[in-house]
C-alpha positions, 0 to 999 in steps of 0.5 A, a space after each residue: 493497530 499496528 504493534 511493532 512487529 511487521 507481520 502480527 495481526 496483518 496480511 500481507 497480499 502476495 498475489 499478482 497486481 489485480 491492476 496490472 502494474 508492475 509491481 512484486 508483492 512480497 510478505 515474509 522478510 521482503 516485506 520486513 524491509 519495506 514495512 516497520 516501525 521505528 525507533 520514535 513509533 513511526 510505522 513506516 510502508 515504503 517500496 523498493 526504492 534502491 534496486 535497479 528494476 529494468 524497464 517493465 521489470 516488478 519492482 518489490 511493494 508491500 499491499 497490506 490489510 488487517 485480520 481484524 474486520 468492523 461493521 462501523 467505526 471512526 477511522 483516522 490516518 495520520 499520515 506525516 509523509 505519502 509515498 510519492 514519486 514516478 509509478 508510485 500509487 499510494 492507497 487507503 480504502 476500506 472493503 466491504 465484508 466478504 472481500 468480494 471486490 467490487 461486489 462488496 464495496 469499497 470506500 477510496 479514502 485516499 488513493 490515485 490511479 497514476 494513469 489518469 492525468 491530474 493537477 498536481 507537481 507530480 504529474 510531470 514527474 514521470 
């Protein structure tokens, strides 16, 4: 659960794009502009969307995951608003134990690859 502060209780992922996109992962207090909680409890995970970023240029995202790990469970998302826009590629998913990916499994709950043609009004976006 997520409890007001930023960073307790979650990692955030720092490392290169293991999808090759361009994207900067940042933590610490890069990654306090882009994830928070507001003043009604919203918890809000966004991306740099007010820096110029030059064409094949990195632009600043969050990636995060929790320290917590379950063997079974009920999980709900309530979403009011998924990122959406040119580049962005908004995700959900869970890994199995070990994160030895893709050996230990991944269930895609929400999540697109940008790069794959689809039926939607964002296709035309970029």
């Amino acid at each position: 659960m997520w409890d007001g502060a930023p960073r307790a209780g979650w990692d955030f992922f720092t490392g290169s794009d293991p999808t090759h996109g361009n994207v900067n992962f940042v933590g610490g207090d890069d990654a306090a502009k882009l994830a928070y909680v507001q003043d009604d409890g919203t918890v809000v995970l966004a991306v740099d969307d007010t820096s110029s970023v030059p064409a094949g240029g990195n632009r600043n995202s969050i990636r995060i995951s929790t320290k917590k790990s379950w063997d079974r469970g009920l999980f709900i998302a309530d979403i009011y608003a998924m990122p959406h826009g040119c580049g962005v590629w908004p995700a959900y998913w869970s890994l199995g134990s070990g994160k030895d990916w893709p050996n230990a499994g991944e269930i895609d709950i929400i999540g697109e690859n940008p790069s794959l043609p689809r039926l939607s009004p964002r296709a035309n976006a970029c």
